[in-house]
KEKOLRO-264268 format. One line per 5 residues: number of its first residue (from 1); their letters; for each residue y, x, z of C-alpha. Coordinates in steps of 0.1 Angstrom, whole numbers. Example, Ala and Ser with C-alpha at 12.3 -4.5 7.8 and 13.67 -1.06 7.14 Angstrom:
2
1> as> -45,123,78 ~ -11,137,71
***
This chain:
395
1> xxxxx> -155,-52,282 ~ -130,-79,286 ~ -122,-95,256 ~ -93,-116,267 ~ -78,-85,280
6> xxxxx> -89,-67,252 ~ -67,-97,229 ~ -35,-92,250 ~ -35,-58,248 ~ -42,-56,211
11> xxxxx> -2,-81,208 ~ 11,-56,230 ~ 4,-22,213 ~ 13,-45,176 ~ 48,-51,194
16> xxxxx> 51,-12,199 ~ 42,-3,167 ~ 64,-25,153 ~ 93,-13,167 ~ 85,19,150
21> xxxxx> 96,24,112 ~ 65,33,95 ~ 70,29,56 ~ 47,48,37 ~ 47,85,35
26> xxxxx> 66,85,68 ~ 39,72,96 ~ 39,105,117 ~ 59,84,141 ~ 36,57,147
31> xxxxx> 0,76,144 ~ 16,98,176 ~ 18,61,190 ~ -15,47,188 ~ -32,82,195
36> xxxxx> -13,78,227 ~ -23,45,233 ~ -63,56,219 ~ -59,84,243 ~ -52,58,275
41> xxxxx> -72,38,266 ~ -103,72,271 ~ -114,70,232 ~ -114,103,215 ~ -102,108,182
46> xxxxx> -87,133,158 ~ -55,135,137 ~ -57,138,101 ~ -21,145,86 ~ -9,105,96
51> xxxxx> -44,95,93 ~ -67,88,128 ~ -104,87,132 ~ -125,82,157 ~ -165,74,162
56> xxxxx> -184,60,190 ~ -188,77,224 ~ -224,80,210 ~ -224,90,174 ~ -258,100,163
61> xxxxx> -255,118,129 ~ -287,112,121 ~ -278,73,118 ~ -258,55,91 ~ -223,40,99
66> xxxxx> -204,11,93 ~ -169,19,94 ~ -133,-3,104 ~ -109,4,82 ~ -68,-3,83
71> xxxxx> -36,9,72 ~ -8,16,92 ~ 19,21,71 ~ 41,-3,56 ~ 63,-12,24
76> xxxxx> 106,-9,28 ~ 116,-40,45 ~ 127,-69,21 ~ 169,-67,16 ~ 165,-108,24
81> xxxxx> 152,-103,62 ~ 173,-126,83 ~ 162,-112,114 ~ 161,-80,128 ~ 124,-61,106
86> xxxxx> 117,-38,144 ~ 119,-65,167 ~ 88,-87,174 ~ 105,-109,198 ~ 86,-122,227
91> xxxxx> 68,-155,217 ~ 32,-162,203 ~ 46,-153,172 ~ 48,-113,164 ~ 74,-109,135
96> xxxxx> 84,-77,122 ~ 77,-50,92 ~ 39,-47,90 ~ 33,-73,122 ~ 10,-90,87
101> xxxxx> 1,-64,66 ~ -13,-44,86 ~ -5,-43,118 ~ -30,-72,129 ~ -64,-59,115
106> xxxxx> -49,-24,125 ~ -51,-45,166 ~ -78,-63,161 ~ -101,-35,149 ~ -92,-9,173
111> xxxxx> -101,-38,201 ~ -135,-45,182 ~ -141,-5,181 ~ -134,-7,219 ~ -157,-32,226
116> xxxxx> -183,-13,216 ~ -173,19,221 ~ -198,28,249 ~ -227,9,237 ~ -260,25,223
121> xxxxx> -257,15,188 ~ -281,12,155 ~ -256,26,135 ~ -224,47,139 ~ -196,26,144
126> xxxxx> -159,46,130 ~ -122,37,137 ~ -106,47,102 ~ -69,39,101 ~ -55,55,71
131> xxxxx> -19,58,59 ~ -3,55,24 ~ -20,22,14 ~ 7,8,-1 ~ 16,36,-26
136> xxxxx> -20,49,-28 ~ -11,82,-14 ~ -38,112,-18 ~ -33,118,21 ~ -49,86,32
141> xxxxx> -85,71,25 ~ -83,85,-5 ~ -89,121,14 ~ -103,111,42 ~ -138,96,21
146> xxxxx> -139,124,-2 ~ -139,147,24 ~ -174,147,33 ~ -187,155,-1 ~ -161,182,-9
151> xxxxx> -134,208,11 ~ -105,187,11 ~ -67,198,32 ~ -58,181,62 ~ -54,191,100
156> xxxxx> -76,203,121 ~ -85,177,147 ~ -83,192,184 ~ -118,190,203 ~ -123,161,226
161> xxxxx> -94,130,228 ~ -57,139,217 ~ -50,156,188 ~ -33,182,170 ~ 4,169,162
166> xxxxx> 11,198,132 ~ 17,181,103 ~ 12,210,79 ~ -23,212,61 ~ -49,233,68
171> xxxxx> -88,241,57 ~ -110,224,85 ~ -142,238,91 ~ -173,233,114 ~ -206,217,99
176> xxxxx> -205,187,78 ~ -212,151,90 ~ -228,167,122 ~ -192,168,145 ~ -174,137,154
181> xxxxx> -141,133,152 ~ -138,152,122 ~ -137,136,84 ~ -172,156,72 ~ -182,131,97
186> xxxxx> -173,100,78 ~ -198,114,48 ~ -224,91,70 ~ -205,63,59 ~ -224,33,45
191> xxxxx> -205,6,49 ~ -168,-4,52 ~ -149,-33,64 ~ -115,-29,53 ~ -87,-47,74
196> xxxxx> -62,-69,53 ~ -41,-107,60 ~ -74,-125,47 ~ -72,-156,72 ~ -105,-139,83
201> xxxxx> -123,-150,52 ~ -146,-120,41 ~ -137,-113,3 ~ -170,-103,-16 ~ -148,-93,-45
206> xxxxx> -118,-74,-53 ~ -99,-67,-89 ~ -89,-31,-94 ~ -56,-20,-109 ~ -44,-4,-139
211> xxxxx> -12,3,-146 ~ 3,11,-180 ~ 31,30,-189 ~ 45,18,-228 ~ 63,40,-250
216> xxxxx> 77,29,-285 ~ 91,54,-307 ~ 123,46,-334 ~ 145,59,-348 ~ 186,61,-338
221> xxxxx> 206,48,-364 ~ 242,29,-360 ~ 240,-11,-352 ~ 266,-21,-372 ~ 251,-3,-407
226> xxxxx> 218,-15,-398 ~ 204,19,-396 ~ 174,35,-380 ~ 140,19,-366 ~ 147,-4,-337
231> xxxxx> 120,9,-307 ~ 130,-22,-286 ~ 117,-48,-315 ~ 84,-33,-317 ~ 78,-31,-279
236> xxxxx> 89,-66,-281 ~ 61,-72,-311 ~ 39,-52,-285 ~ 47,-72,-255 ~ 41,-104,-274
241> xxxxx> 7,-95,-288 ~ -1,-82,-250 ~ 10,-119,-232 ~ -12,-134,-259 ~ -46,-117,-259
246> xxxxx> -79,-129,-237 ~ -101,-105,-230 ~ -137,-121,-241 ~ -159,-114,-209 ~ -154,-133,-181
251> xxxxx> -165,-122,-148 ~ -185,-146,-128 ~ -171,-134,-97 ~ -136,-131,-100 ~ -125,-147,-140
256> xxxxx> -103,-131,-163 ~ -82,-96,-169 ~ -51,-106,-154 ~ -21,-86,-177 ~ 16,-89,-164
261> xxxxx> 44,-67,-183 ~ 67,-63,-156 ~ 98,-37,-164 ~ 114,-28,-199 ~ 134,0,-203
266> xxxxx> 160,3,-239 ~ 191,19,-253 ~ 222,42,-241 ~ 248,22,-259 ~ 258,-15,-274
271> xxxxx> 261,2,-311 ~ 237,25,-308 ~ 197,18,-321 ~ 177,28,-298 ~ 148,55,-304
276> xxxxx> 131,47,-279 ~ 115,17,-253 ~ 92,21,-221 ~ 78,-7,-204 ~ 50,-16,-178
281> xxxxx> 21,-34,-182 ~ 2,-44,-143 ~ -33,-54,-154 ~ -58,-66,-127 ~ -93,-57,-143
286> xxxxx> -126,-74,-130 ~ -165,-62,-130 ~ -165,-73,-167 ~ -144,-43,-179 ~ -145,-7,-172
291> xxxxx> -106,4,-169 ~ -113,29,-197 ~ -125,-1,-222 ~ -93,-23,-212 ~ -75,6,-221
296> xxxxx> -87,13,-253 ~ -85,-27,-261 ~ -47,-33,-257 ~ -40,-1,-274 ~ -57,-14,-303
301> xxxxx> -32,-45,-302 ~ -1,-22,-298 ~ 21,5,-317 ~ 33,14,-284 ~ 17,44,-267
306> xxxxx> 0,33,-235 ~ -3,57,-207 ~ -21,47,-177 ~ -10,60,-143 ~ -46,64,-131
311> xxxxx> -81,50,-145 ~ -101,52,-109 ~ -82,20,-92 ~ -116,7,-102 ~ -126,-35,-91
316> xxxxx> -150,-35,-59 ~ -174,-61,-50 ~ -205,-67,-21 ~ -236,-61,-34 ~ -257,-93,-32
321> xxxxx> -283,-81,-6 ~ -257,-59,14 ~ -261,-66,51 ~ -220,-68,46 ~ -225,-103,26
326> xxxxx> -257,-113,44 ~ -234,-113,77 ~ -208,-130,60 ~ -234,-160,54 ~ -251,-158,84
331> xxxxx> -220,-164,105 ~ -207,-193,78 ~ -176,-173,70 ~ -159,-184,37 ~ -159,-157,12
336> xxxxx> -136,-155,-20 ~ -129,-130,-47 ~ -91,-113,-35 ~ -68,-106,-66 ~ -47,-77,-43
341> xxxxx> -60,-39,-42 ~ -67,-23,-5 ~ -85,9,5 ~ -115,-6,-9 ~ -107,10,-42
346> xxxxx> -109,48,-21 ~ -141,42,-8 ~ -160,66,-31 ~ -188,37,-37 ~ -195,23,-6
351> xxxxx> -205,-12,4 ~ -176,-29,15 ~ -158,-62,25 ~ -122,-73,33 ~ -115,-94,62
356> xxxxx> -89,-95,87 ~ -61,-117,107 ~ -32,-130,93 ~ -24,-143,55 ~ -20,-121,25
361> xxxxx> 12,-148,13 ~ 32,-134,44 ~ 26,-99,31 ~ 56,-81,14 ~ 83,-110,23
366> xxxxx> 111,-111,42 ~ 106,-122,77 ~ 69,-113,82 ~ 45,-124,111 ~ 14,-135,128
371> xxxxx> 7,-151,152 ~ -16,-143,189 ~ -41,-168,182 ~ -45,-152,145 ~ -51,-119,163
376> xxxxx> -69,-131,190 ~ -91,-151,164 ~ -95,-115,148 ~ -105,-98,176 ~ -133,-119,185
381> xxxxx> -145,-124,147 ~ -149,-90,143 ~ -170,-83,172 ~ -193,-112,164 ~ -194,-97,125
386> xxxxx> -203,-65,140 ~ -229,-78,168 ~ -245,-98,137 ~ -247,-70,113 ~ -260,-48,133
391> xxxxx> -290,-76,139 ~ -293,-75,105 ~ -297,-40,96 ~ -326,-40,121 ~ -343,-69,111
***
């Protein structure tokens, strides 16, 4: 297949999508979009909620797969945009909401997955691209890797290309990890590339997330008589003791516990004591820590009550010997440790790596882009990655 065409292509279908609004938890909009496109284009796949999946022309269920996985939603656009968020002007730069993050691995996978689409394969090769990545929704990865080890909800794909466009859930069926299109199918999933603005560096690494809800408890009382327990000085004690602690282990991969208190929460009046503080602790645990120890560390430091929001948001990292990492350095591809969570984190386990086109500093800003050459650059890394593993895994 054409990989030049393949490239312009790829720009073309990320101007369309972003032109479509597709902040998380609303992406109905743009999946109906690229399933179009998918369906063109002759590659059958399945709807899954806002979710789309699709597996090689040849998928042999009896092999392993690696699988391409992006997100398609995006975050609000930034109040500080000073041009238009939907309109990716014409140039060799495509700006816009999600253009970055992740509309450019979202293009530059599906082209890879194209490229070899047809081809008699070692292993399975998978389109995943998932949606509410950026507020780890339950309806994205998160459901979609689970569901080959247990029933999970979702829609029922139609067979062949297309799908079904209800968005209501509903018990799908058929024989597990035997049927393509469907997500028992992806319970033959061995290995992940996850698509995120890396610069196309391959991150071996990633810290997990753990975020801590803070309650201190007082007691009400008048300011002026000096009454009552004052909740928002011992959060304050709290918060000190937290900006000043160092975890002892050190990862060798990727360093220290990074701990951030970013909101605070106090009072109803000016004269009133108040009985009661919240704040929120972001903490970016490593290898070094389960998420259940760092818990039980900081609570030791604080009279505050700390709730966390979820202990699974686990770190990832590439097993040494993975053929993931043994591509990676085969190729010469810088690798790194990435500090930001993906869909790695829902992978249920599997190997994985994050690499893909444009820069993780663009991500979340006003006035997003990337540029063609970063794309095509993508597109052509990707199927060279993909060639080379698959070398690998049969040598």
């Amino acid at each position: 297949m054409d990989i030049k065409k393949l490239t312009e292509e790829s720009v073309a279908l990320l101007r369309e999508m972003v032109r479509i609004p597709s902040v998380t938890f609303e992406e109905a909009a743009v999946a109906d979009h690229i399933s179009a496109r998918l369906t063109e284009w002759g590659i059958a796949h399945s709807r899954v909620g806002n979710n789309i999946l699709a597996f090689n022309a040849k998928f042999d269920p009896a092999k392993p797969t690696l699988a391409l996985d992006a997100h398609i939603d995006t975050v609000p656009a930034a109040a500080s945009y000073t041009r238009d968020p939907f309109d990716p002007g014409t140039g060799d730069t495509i700006y816009g909401l999600g253009s970055n993050d992740d509309g450019g691995s979202v293009v530059a996978m599906t082209a890879a997955f194209r490229y070899f689409y047809d081809a008699d394969l070692p292993a399975n090769l998978a389109l995943v691209l998932t949606c509410e990545e950026e507020r780890a929704g339950s309806h994205g990865a998160a459901l979609l890797y689970a569901s080959g080890e247990e029933p999970v909800c979702g829609v029922l794909p139609q067979d062949g290309i297309g799908s079904r466009k209800g968005r209501g859930p509903t018990q799908w069926g058929g024989p597990a990890a035997t049927t393509p299109h469907t997500p028992e199918a992806l319970a033959g999933v061995k290995w992940v590339i996850i698509g995120e603005p890396t610069g196309m560096k391959a991150a071996t690494s990633e810290r997990g997330l753990l975020v801590l809800d803070g309650e201190a408890k007082g007691v009400s009382g008048h300011a002026a008589r000096n009454e009552g327990v004052n909740a928002l000085y011992i959060a304050l004690d709290d918060i000190k003791a937290l900006r000043e602690h160092r975890f002892s282990k050190i990862s060798p991969r990727m360093g220290e516990v990074k701990l951030t208190v970013t909101q605070i929460n106090a009072g109803t009046a000016h004269n009133v004591v108040p009985d009661s503080c919240r704040f929120v602790v972001d903490v970016r645990p490593t290898d070094a820590y389960t998420n259940e120890e760092i818990l039980a560390e900081l609570q030791a430091l604080c009279r505050s009550t700390l709730t966390p929001r979820s202990l699974h948001n686990r770190s990832s990292s590439t097993p040494e010997d993975s053929p993931l990492a043994k591509t990676a350095q085969k190729l010469g591809i810088e690798t790194y440790s990435s500090p930001t969570t993906s869909d790695w984190i829902r992978i249920g386990g599997r190997e994985g790596i994050k690499m893909g086109p444009g820069e993780s500093a663009r991500s979340h800003h006003a006035d997003e882009y990337i540029l063609r050459s970063e794309i095509q650059r993508g597109v052509n890394v990707y199927i060279d990655f993909i060639k080379t593993f698959y070398g690998n895994i049969m040598e």
